[in-house]
MIROLO-696405 format. One line per 8 residues: number of its first residue (from 1); their letters; for each residue z, x, y of N, C-alpha, C, O. Coordinates in steps of 0.001 Angstrom, whole numbers, m for minus. Layout:
N
NUM> a> Z:X:Y:Z:X:Y:Z:X:Y:Z:X:Y ~ ...
END
This chain:
142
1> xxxxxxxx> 0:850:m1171:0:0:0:0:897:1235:562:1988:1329 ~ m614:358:2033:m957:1585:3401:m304:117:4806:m577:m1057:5057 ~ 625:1174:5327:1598:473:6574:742:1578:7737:369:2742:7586 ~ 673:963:8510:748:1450:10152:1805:2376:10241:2699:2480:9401 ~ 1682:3127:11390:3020:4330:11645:3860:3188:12322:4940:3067:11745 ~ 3701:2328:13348:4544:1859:13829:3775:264:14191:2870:m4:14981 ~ 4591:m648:13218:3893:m2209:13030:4868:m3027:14273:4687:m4213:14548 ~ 5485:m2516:14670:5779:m3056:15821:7083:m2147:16644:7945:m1411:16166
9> xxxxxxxx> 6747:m2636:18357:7997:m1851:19003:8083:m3492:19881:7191:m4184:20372 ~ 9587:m3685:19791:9877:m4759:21310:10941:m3709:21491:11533:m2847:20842 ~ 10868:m4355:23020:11813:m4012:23900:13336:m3606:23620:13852:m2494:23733 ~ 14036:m5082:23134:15019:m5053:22563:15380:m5571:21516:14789:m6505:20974 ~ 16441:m5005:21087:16667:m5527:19799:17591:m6750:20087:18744:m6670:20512 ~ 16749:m8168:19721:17378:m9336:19689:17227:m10277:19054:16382:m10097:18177 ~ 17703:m11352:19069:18439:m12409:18183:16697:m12696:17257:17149:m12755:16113 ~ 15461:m12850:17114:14332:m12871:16471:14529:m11645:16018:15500:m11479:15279
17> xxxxxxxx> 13831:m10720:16282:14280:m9284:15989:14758:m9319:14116:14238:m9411:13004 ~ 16360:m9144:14916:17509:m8953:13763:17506:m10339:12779:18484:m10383:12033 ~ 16758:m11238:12686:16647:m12284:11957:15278:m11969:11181:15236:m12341:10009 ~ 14081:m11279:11749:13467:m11092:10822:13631:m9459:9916:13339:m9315:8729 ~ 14184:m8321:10869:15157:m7433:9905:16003:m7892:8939:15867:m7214:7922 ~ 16877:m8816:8813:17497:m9032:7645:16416:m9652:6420:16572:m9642:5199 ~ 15794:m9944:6865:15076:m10898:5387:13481:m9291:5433:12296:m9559:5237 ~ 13845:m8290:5638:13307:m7457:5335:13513:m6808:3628:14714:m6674:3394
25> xxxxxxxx> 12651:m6408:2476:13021:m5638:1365:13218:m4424:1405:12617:m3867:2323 ~ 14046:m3555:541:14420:m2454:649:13368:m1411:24:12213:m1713:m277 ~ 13834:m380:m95:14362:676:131:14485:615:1773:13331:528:2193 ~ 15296:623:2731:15483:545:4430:15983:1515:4866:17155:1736:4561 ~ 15378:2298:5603:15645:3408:6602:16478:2865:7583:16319:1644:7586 ~ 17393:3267:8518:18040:2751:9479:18146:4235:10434:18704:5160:9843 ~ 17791:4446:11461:18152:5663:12548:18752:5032:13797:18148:4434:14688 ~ 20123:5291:13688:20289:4865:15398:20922:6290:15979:21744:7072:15501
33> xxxxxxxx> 20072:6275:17390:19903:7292:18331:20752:6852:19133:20781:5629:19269 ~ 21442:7450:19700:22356:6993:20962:22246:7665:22530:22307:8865:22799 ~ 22046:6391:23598:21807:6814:24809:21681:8766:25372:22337:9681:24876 ~ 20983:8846:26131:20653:10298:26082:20333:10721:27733:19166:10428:27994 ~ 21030:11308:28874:20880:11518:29806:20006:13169:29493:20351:13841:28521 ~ 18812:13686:30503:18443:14817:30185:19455:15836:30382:20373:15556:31154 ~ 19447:17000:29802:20149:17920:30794:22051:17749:29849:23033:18490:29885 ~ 21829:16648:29249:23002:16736:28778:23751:17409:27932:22906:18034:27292
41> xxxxxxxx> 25222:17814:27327:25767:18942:26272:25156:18380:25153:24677:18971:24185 ~ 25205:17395:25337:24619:17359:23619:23326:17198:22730:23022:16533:21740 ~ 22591:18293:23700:21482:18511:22858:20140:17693:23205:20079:16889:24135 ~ 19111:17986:22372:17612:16937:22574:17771:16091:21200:18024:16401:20036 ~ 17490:14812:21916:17037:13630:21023:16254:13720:20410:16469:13253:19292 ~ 14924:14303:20619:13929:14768:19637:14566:15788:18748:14529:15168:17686 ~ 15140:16964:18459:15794:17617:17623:16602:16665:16517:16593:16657:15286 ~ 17342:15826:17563:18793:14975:16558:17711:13892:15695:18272:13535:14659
49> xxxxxxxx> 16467:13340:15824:15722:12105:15394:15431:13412:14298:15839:13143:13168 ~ 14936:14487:14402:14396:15496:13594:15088:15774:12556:14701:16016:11413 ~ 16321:15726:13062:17558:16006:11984:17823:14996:11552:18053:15339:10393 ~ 17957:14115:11571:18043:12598:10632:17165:12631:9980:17485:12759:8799 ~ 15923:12567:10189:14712:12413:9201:14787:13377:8300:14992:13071:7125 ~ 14625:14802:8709:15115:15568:7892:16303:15468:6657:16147:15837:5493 ~ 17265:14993:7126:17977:14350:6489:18170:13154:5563:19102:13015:4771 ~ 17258:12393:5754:17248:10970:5202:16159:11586:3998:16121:10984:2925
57> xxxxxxxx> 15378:12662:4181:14180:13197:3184:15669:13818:1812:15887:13487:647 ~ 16247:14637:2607:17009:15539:1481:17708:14708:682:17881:15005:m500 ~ 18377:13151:1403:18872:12146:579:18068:11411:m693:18476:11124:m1818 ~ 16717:11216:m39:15865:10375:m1073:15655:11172:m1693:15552:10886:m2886 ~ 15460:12652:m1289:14557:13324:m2893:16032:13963:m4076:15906:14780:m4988 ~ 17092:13379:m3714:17925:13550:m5219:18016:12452:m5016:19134:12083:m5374 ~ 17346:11528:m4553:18307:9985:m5499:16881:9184:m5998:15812:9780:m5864 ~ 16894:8530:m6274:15727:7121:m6982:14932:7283:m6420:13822:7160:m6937
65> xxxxxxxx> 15082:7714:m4806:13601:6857:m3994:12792:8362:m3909:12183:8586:m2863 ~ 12779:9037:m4610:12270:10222:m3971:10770:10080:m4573:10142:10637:m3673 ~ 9728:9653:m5604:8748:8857:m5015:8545:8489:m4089:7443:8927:m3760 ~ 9035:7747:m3181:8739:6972:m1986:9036:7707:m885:8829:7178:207 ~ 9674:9314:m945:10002:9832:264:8607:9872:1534:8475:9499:2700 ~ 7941:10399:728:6877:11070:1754:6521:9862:3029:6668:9986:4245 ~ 5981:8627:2203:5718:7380:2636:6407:6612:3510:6001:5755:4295 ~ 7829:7141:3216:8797:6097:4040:9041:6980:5161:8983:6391:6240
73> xxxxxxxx> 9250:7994:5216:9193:9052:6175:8228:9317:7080:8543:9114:8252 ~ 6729:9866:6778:5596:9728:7599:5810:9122:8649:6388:9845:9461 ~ 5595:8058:9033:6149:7092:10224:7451:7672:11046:7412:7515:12266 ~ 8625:8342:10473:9571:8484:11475:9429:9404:12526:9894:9270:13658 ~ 8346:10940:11831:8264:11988:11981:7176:11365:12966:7195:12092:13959 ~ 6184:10296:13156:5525:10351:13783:6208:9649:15466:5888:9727:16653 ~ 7291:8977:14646:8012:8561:15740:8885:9715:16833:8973:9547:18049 ~ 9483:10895:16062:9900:11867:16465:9092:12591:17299:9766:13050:18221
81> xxxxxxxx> 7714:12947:17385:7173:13294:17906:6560:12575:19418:5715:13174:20084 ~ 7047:11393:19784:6488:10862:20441:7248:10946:21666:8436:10657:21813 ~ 6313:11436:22656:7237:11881:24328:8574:10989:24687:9583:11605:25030 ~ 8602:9768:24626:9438:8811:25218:10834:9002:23944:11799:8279:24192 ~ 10940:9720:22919:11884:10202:22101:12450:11110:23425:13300:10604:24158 ~ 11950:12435:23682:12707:12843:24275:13575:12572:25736:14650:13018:26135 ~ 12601:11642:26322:13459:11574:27939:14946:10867:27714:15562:10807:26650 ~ 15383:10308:29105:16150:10337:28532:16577:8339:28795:15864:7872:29682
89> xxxxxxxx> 17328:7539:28312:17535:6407:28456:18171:5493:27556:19138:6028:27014 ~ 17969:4233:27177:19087:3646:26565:19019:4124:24789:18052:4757:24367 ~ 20099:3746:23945:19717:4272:22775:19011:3385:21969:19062:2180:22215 ~ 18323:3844:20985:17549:3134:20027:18171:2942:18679:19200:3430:18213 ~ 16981:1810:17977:17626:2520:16499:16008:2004:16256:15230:1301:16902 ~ 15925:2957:14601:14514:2958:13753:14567:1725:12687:15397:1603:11787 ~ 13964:1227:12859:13723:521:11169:12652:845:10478:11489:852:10881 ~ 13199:1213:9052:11419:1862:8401:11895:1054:6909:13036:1233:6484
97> xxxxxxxx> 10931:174:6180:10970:m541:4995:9324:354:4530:8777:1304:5090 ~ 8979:m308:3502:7501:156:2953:6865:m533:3331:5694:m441:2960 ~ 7291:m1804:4439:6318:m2710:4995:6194:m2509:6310:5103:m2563:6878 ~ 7380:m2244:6946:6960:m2385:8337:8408:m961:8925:9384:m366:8470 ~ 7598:m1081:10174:8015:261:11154:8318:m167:12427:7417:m720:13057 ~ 9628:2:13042:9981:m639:14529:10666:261:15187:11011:1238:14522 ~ 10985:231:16355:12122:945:17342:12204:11:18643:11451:m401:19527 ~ 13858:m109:18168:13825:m1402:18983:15285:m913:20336:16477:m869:20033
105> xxxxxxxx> 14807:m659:21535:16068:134:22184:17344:m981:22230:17357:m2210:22159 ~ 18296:m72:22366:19620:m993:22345:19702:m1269:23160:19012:m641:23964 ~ 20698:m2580:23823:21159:m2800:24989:22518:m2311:25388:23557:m2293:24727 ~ 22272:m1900:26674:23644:m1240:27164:24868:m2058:26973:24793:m3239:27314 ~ 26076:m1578:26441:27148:m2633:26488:27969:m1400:27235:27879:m196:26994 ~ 28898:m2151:28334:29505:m1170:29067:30933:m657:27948:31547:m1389:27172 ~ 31112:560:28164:32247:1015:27045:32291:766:25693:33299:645:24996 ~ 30733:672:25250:30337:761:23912:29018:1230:23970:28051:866:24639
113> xxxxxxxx> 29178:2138:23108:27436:3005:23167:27056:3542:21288:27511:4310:20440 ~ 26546:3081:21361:25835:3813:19237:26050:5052:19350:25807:5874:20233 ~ 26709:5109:18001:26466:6815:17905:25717:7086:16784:25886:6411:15769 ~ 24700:8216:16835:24298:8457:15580:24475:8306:14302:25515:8801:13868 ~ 23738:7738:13500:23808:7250:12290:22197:7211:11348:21030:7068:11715 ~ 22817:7407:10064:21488:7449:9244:22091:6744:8111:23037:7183:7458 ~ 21241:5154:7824:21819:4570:6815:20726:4334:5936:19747:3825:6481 ~ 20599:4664:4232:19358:4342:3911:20011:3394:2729:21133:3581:2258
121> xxxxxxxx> 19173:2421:2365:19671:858:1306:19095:249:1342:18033:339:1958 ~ 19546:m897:578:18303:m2359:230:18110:m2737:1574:17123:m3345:1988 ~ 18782:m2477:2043:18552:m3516:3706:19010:m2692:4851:19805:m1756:4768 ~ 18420:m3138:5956:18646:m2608:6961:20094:m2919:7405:20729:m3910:7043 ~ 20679:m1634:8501:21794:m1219:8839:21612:m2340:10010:20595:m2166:10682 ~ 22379:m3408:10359:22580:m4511:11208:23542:m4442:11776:23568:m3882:12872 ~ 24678:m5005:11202:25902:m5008:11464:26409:m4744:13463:26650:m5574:14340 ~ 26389:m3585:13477:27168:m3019:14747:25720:m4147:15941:25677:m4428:17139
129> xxxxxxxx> 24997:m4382:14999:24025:m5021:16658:23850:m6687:16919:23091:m7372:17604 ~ 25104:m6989:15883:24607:m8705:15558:25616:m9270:17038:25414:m10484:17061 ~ 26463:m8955:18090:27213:m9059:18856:25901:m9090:19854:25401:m10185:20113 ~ 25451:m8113:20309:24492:m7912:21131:23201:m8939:21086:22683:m9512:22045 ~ 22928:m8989:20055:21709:m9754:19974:21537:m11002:19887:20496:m11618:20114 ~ 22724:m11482:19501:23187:m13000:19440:23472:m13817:21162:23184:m14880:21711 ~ 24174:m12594:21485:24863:m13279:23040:23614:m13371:23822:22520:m12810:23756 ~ 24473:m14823:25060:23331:m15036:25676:22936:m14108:27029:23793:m13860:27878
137> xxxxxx> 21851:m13729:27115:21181:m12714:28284:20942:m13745:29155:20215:m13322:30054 ~ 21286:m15199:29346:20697:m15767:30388:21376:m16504:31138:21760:m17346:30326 ~ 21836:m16818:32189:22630:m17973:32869:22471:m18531:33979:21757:m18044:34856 ~ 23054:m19533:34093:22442:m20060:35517:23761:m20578:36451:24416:m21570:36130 ~ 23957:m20037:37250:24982:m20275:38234:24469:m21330:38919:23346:m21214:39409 ~ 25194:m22520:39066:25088:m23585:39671:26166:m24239:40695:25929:m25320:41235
END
């Protein structure tokens, strides 16, 4: 089966979004990147996305999925490479299945920010974003 490098990017990750991520099949990549000012101590985002992937490869090839490494990977590395990885702005996270490929940036929550993480499983890593994506972004003062 042949996927696109990247079958979709929105904006944010929200309440559609994370409803059609869950009813996604596994093997599921999960990368979340966390907010990144340039210039900052801790390093380039392109390096740290480098090192996850890197990482998520050394995981699959001792466990089951290591068939499927190359494939499920391709796409991240192509994501890693892509200019808007490095600047600097809100954090992201990756979703990579054998079907589809996303990066969906987080929304700022004040005094809560993602920290790096690499989760690979039947399903995508959700959890920490179902708060965010659920609440409402809209109101009307009357």
């Amino acid at each position: 089966m042949t996927t696109s490098p990247l079958s979709a990017t929105s904006g944010i990750l929200d309440s559609p979004a994370m409803k059609f991520l869950a009813g996604c099949q596994g093997p599921c990549i999960t990368i979340v990147v966390p907010p990144h000012h340039p210039g900052a101590q801790e390093g380039s985002r392109k390096a740290l996305v480098h090192a996850l992937v890197r990482t998520a490869g050394e995981q699959m090839h001792r466990g089951k999925l290591a068939g499927q490494a190359a494939e499920l990977l391709a796409p991240l590395e192509e994501i890693a490479q892509e200019s808007g990885v490095e600047a600097g702005g809100a954090g992201f996270a990756i979703f990579r299945s054998s079907e589809y490929t996303a990066r969906y940036y987080l929304p700022a929550t004040p005094g809560k920010s993602p920290v790096e993480k690499l989760v690979i499983a039947d399903h995508f890593y959700l959890t920490p974003f179902v708060t965010d994506a659920f609440a409402l972004h809209e109101f009307f003062v009357l």
